[in-house]
C-alpha positions in Angstrom: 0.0 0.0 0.0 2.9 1.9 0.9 4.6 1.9 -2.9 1.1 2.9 -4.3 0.9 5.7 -2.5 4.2 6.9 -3.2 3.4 6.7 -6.9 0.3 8.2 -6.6 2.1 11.2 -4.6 5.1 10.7 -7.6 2.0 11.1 -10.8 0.2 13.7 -8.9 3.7 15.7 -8.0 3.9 15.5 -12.3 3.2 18.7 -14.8 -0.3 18.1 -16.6 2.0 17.3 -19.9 3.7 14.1 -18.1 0.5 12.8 -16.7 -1.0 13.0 -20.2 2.3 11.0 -21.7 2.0 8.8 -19.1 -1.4 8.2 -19.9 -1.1 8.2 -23.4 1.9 5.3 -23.0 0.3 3.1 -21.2 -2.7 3.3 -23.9 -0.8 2.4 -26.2 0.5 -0.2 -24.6 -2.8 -1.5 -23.4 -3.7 -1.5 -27.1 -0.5 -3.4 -28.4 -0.9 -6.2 -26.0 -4.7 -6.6 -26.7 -3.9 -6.6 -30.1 -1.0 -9.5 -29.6 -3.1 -11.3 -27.1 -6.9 -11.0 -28.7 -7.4 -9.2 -31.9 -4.1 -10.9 -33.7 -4.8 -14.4 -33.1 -8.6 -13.7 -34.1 -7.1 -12.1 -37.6 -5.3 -15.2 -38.2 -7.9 -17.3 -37.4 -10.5 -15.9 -39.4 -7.7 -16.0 -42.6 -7.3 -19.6 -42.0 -10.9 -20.4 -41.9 -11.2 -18.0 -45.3 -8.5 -19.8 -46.9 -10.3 -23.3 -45.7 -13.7 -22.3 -47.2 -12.3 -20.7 -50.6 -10.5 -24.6 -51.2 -14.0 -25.9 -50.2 -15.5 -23.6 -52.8 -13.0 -24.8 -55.7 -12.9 -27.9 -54.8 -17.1 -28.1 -55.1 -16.6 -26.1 -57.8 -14.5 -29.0 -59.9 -16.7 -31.4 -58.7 -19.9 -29.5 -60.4 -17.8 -29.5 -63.6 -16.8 -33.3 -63.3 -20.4 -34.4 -63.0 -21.9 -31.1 -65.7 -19.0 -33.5 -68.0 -20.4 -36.8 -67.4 -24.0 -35.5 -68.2 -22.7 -34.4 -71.3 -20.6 -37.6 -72.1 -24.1 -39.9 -71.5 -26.0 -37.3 -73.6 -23.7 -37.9 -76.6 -23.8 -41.2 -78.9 -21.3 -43.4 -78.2 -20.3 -43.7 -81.6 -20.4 -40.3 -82.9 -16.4 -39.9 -82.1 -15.6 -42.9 -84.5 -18.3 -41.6 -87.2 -16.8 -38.4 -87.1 -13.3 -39.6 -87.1 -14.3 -42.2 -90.0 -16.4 -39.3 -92.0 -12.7 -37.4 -91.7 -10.3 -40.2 -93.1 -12.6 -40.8 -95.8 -12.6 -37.1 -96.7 -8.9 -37.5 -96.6 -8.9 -40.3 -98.6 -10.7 -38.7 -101.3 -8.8 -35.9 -101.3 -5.5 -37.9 -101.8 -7.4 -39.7 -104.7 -8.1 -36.4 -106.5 -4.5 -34.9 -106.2 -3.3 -38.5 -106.9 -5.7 -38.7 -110.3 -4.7 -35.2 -110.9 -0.8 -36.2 -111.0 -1.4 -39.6 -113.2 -3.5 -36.9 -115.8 -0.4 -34.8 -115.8 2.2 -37.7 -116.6 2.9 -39.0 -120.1 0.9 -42.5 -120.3 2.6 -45.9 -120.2 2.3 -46.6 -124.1 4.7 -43.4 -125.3 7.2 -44.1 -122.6 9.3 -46.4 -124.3 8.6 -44.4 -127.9 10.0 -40.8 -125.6 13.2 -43.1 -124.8 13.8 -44.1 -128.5 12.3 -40.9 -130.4 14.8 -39.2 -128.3 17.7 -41.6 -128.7 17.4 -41.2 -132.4 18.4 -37.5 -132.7 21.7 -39.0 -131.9 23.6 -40.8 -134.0 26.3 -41.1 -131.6 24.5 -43.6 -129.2 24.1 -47.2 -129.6 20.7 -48.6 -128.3 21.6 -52.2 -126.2 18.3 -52.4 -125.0 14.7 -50.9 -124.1 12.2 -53.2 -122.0 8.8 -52.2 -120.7 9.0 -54.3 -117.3 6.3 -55.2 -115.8 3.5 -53.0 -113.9 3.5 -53.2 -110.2 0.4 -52.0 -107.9 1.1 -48.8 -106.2 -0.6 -50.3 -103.0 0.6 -53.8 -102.5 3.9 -54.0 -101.8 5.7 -53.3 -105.6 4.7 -57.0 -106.6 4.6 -57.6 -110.5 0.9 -58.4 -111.7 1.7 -61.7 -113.6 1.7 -62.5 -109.7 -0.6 -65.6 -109.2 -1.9 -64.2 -106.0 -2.8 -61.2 -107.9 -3.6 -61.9 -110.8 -7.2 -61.1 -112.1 -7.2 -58.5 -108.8 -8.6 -54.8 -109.6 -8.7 -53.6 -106.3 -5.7 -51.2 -106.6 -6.8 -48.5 -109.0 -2.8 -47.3 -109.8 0.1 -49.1 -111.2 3.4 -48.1 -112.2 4.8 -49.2 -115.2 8.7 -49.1 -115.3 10.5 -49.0 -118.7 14.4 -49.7 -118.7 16.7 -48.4 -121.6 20.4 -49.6 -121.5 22.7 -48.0 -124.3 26.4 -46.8 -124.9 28.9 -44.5 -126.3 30.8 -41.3 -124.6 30.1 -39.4 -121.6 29.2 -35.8 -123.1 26.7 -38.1 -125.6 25.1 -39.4 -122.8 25.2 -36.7 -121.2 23.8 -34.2 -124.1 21.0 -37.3 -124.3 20.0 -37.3 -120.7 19.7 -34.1 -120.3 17.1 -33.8 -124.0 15.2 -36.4 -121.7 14.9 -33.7 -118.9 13.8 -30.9 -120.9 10.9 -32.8 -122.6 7.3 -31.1 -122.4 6.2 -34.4 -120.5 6.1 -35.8 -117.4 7.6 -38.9 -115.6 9.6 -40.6 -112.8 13.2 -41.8 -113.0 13.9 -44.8 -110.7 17.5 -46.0 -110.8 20.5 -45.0 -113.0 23.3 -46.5 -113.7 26.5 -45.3 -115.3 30.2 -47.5 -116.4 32.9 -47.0 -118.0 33.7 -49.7 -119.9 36.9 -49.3 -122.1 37.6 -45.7 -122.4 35.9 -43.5 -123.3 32.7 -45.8 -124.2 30.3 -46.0 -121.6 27.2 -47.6 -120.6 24.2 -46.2 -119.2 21.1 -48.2 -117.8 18.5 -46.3 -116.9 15.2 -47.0 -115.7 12.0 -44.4 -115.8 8.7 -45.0 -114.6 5.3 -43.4 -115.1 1.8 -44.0 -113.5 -1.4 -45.5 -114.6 -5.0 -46.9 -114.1 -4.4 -50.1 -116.1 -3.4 -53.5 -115.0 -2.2 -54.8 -118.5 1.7 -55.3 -118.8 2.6 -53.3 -122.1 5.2 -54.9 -123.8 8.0 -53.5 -125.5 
């Protein structure tokens, strides 16, 4: 009782000024420790629970999108994905036929083939001719087997063939030369498939070459 009173004679002996410092200090500090000991722990609390019920939210959020999904998924037939994928691939398909047609109409057909290779051989007198063979057609589709195949023979179910034509010849390098490069600059179109070039006893050569172009018939055209 003693020390109370001898603050309380101490704060009353203060100016006006220091009693309201005083005052004001231990406010503030009043404040501050109901702020550490109440208010804080209450802010934090109230985050958590916040941060607890927005996850709750989300989470019921996904799980009314999962099940709006699965509506959806029965409401749709079954087979519509693999009608819709088959309706694209035979789209596809028919576009590849029409560029395909469109190439075969642009190439020079498998009857003047061998007749390009020896109209053009006979601006040159400096060539020999060895040989000049239609082989036989082969089905774009099946694996590059010949027709006279007799698992495939009679078979129409490939609608494109190629039909190879190989002309061997010989004589010098700037003749051969001069003749493949007439070939080249010919208004029509075709494939070449293998090439073959030897010098034999200088300077004769020999040149096998082997051209292909693409059709809608079966038949082997001889030649």
């Amino acid at each position: 009782m003693r020390v109370w009173n001898q603050l309380n004679d101490k704060f009353q002996a203060l100016s006006v000024r220091e009693k309201w410092l005083i005052a004001a200090g231990i406010t503030v500090t009043l404040i501050v420790l109901l702020h550490s000991m109440l208010i804080e722990p209450a802010v934090v609390t109230a985050h958590s629970k916040q941060r607890q019920l927005t996850m709750q939210q989300d989470q019921i959020q996904n799980q009314a999108k999962e099940i709006e999904l699965l509506k959806r998924r029965l409401q749709v037939n079954p087979d519509e994905e693999i009608d819709n994928k088959l309706q694209q691939l035979s789209e596809r398909s028919l576009a590849l036929s029409e560029q395909l047609a469109a190439i075969v109409d642009s190439l020079i057909t498998p009857q003047q083939m061998a007749g390009l290779l020896e109209t053009v051989l006979s601006s040159s007198n400096k060539l020999k001719l060895e040989a000049l063979e239609s082989l036989p057609p082969e089905a774009v589709l099946t694996g590059n087997k010949p027709v006279d195949d007799a698992n495939n023979a009679g078979s129409s179910a490939v609608g494109y063939y190629i039909h190879p034509v190989r002309i061997e010849l010989t004589g010098r390098y700037f003749d051969i030369k001069n003749y493949l490069e007439t070939l080249e600059t010919m208004p029509v179109k075709y494939y070449w498939r293998s090439f073959s070039y030897q010098v034999e006893t200088y300077p004769e050569a020999r040149l096998i070459l082997e051209v292909y172009t693409l059709g809608t018939r079966q038949e082997f055209i001889g030649g």
